[in-house]
C-alpha positions in Angstrom: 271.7 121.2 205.1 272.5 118.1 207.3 273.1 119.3 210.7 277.1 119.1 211.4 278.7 118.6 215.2 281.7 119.8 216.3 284.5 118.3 215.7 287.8 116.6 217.4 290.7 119.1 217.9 293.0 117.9 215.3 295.8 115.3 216.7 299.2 116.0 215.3 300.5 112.3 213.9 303.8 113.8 214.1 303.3 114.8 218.0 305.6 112.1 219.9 303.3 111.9 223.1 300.9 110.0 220.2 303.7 107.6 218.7 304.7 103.9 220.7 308.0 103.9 221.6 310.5 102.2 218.6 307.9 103.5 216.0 309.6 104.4 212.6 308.0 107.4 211.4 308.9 109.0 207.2 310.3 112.4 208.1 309.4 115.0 205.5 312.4 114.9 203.5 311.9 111.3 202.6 314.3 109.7 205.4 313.2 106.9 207.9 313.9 107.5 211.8 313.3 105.5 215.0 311.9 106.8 217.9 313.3 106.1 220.9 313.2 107.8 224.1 317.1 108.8 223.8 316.7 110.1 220.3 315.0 113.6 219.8 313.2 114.8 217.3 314.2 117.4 215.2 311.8 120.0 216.3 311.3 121.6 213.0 310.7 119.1 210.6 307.9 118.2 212.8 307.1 121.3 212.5 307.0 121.1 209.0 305.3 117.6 208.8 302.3 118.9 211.0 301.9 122.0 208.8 302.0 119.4 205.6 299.7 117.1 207.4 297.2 120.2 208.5 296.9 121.5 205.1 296.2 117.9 203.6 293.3 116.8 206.0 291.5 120.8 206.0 290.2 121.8 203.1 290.2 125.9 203.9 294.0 125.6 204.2 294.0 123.5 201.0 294.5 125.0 197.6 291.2 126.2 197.0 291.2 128.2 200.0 288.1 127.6 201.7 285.7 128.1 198.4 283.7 125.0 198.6 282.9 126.1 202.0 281.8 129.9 200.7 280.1 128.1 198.1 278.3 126.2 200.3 277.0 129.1 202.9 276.1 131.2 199.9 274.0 128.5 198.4 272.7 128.5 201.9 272.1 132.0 202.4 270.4 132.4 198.5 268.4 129.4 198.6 266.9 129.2 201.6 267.3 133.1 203.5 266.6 135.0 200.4 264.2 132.4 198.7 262.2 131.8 201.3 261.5 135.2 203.3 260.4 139.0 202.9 263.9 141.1 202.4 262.9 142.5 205.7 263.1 139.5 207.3 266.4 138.5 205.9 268.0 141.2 206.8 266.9 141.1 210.0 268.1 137.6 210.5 271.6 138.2 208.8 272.6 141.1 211.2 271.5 138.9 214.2 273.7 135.9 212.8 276.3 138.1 212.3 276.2 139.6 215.6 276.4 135.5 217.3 279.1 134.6 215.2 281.5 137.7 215.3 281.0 137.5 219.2 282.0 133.9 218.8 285.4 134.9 217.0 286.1 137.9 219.2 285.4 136.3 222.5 286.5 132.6 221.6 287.3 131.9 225.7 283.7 133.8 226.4 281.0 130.7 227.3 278.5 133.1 227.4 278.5 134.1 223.7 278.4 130.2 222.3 275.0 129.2 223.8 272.4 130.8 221.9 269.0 130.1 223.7 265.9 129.1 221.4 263.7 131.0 224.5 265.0 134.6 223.3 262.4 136.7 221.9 265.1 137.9 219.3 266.9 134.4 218.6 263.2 133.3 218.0 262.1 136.0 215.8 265.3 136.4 213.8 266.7 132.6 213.7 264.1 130.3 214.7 261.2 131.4 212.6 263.2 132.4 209.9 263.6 129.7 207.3 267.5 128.4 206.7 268.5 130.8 209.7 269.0 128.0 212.1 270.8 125.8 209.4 273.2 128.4 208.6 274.3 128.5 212.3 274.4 124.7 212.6 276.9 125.1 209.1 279.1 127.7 211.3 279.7 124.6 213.4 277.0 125.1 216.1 274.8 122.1 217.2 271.6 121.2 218.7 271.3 120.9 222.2 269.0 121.0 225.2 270.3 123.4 228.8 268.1 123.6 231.4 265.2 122.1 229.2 265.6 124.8 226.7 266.6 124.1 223.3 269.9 125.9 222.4 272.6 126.2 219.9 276.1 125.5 220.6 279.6 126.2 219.6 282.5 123.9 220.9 284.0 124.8 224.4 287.2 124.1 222.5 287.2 124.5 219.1 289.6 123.3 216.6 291.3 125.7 214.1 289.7 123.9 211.4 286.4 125.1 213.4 287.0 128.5 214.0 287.8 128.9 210.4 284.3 127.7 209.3 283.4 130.0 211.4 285.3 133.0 210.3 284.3 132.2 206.3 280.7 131.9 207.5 281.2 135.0 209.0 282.7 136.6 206.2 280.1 135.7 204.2 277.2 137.1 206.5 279.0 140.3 206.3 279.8 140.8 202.7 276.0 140.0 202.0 274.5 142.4 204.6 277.1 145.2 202.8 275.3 144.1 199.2 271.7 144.6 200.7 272.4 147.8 202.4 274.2 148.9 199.2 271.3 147.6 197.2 268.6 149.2 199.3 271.0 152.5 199.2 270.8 152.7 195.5 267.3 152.0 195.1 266.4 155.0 197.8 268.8 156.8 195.4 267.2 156.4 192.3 263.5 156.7 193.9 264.4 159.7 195.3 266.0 160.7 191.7 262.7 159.7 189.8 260.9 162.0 192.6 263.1 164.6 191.8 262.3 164.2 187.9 258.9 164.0 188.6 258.7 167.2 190.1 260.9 169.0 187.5 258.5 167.3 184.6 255.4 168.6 186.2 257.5 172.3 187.3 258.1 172.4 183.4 254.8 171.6 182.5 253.2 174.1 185.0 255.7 176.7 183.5 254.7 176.1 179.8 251.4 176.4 180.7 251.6 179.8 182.4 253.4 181.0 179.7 250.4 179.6 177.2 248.2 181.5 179.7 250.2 184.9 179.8 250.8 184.5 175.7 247.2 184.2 175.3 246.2 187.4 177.4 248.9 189.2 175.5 247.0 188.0 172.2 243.8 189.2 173.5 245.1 192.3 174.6 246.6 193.1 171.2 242.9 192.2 169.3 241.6 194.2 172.0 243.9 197.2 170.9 243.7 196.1 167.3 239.9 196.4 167.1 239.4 199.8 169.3 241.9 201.1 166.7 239.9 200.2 163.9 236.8 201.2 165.2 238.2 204.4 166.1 239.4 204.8 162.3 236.1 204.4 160.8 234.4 207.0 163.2 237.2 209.2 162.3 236.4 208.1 158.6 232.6 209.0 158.8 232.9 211.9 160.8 235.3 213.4 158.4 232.9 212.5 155.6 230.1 213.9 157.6 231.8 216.8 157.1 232.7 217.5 154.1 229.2 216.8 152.5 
């Protein structure tokens, strides 16, 4: 993905410090006004104008709320994270993403969390050397940059809403796919341990049945055993008897 800078706080057009003096501005009902110094602005429908204005020029407060941009990190985070590296490895790199940019969004007046320094051994293990890692923090709106000659990554000192709302989706995304991994790696220790389990009760059975072959076939013998003394006892009965009579 092409690398992407921060960007300019937006600039309210409807904010009178920005407007020449005897401008004539379209208020947002349709009417024309002058500006001049000793005629005030309604405060609201400026209000209103720079809310209209906002959601025209940022595409997450648009209609499509933000799913271009979603599209756009999952694309990132399935093509490149996932297609390119051991699930380990991914993993790894999402929960240390994660970790950057939620300290980002809960500390936004914190410097400390927006320099991310290419010298740590876990930036470096879990970022740089891990393809599309580095491009997914440059899409959250950090950038390139040398401090102290050591490459970094940066977030804006003073980020635009726009910004921080790249940041939150990007965010968002990291978290929900972490949540589908652990969940997938849940299930599949689940169902190994269930195959184990049915292993174990296969081979359980299987030693049962053949116990109970073994004990059937010594009550088998048992009874010829019986059987043929009883016969052999018969016939000496038999000749002894005839021994007798004669």
């Amino acid at each position: 993905m092409q690398e992407v800078g921060p960007m300019s706080p937006y600039k309210d057009p409807w904010d009178s410090e920005s407007q020449p003096e005897g401008n004539t501005l379209r208020s947002p009902t349709g009417r024309h006004s002058s500006v001049h110094n000793d005629i005030p602005i309604n405060a609201h429908d400026v209000a209103s104008a720079a809310e209209t204005r906002r959601k025209t020029v940022n595409p997450i407060a648009s209609t499509d709320g933000g799913a271009a941009i979603r599209k756009s990190f999952v694309q990132l985070i399935e093509g490149q994270l996932v297609e390119r590296n051991e699930k380990a490895v991914v993993l790894e790199a999402l929960k240390t993403m994660e970790k950057i940019t939620s300290n980002v969004l809960k500390n936004p007046g914190e410097a400390k969390y927006k320099t991310v320094k290419h010298s740590n051994e876990l930036i470096k293990r879990n970022i740089i050397n891990v393809a599309g890692a580095r491009d997914y923090l440059l899409a959250c709106k950090f950038s390139a940059g040398v401090k102290d000659h050591v490459e970094t990554l940066n977030f804006p000192e003073n980020p635009s809403e726009r910004i921080l709302e790249v940041l939150a989706i990007g965010h968002q995304i990291l978290t929900k796919k972490i949540s589908d991994i652990t969940q997938a790696h849940e299930t599949a220790i689940r169902m190994k341990q269930a195959e184990t389990e049915a292993i174990k009760r296969q081979k359980a059975l299987a030693l049962n049945n053949i116990q109970e072959d073994r004990e059937r076939q010594k009550l088998r013998l048992v009874r010829e055993k019986m059987a043929r003394e009883a016969k052999e006892k018969e016939a000496e009965s038999n000749n002894g008897q005839g021994d007798s009579d004669s």
